[in-house]
N, C-alpha and C positions, 0 to 999 in steps of 0.2 A: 614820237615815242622811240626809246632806242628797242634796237634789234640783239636780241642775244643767240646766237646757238650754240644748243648741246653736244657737245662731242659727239653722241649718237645720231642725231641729228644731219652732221657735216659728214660722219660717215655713209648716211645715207645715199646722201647727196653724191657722193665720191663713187658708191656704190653702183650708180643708175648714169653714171658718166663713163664709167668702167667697162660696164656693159655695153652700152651703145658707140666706142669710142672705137673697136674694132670693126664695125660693118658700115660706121659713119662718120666722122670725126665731126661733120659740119652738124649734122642732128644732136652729136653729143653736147656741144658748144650752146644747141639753141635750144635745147632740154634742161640745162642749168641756168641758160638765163632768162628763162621764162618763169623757173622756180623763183629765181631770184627777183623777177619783176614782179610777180604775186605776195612775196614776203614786202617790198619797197608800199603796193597798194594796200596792204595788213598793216602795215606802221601807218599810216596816214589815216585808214578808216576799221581798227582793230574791231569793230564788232561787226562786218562785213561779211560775216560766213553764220556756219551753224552750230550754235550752241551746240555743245557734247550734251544729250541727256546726264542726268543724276551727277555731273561732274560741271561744276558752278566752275567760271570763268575758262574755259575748255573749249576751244571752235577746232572745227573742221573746216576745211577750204578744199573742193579740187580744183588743180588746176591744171587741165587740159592740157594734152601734148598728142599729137599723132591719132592714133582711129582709139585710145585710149584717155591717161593720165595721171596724174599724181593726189595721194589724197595726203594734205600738208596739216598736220597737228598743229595747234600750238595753245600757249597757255597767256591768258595777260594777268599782268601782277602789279600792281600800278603804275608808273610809268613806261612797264619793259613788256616788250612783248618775246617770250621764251618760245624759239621754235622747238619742239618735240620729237618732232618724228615725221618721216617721210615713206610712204607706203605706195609700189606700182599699183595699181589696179588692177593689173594681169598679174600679179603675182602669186606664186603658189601657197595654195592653202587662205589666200586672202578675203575670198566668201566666207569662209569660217571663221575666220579669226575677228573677233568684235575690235573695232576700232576702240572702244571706252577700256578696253587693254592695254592704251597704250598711255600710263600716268608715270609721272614722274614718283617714285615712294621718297626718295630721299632728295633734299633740297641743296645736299652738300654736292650732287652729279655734277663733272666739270661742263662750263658754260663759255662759249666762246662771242665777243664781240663781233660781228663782221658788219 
């Protein structure tokens, strides 16, 4: 299946590398590629996580990083699979905030191959 990510998505990504890039560089290096081997095992086996409630073709995946991890959005759409969004689990406010909040409304949102 091809991989596409959202610009929000990739700033996630950038976002959680950023962070961790001044107290670690080698953690930061191996927190993107673990991401990025999660999304590699999501192309190969896309219904491999949890269905989003009330939101048809919508999975959640975490994947695991440190005494934490990552909760990986994404949407499949026939042959493509749309990463969405990338959320810490330590993050603030992240209890409260329902994950099923995190939809694409417009299909026009830029979408990057990687």
């Amino acid at each position: 299946m091809r991989i596409v990510w959202l610009g929000s998505a990739i700033l996630d990504l950038q976002r959680f590398r950023d962070f961790i890039q001044p107290h670690n560089k080698e953690a930061a290096q191996r927190a993107v590629r673990i991401i990025r081997t999660a999304v590699a095992h999501i192309a190969a086996n896309p219904r491999i996580s949890k269905p989003v409630d009330d939101l048809p073709d919508y999975h959640d995946i975490v994947v695991p990083f440190g005494a934490s991890g990552y909760l990986l959005r994404y949407r499949i759409q026939d042959e493509t699979i749309i990463i969405i969004a990338l959320k810490h689990c330590k993050e603030a406010g992240f209890s409260e905030q329902s994950p099923a909040l995190w939809v694409v409304k417009e299909p026009g949102e830029t979408a990057y191959g990687m």
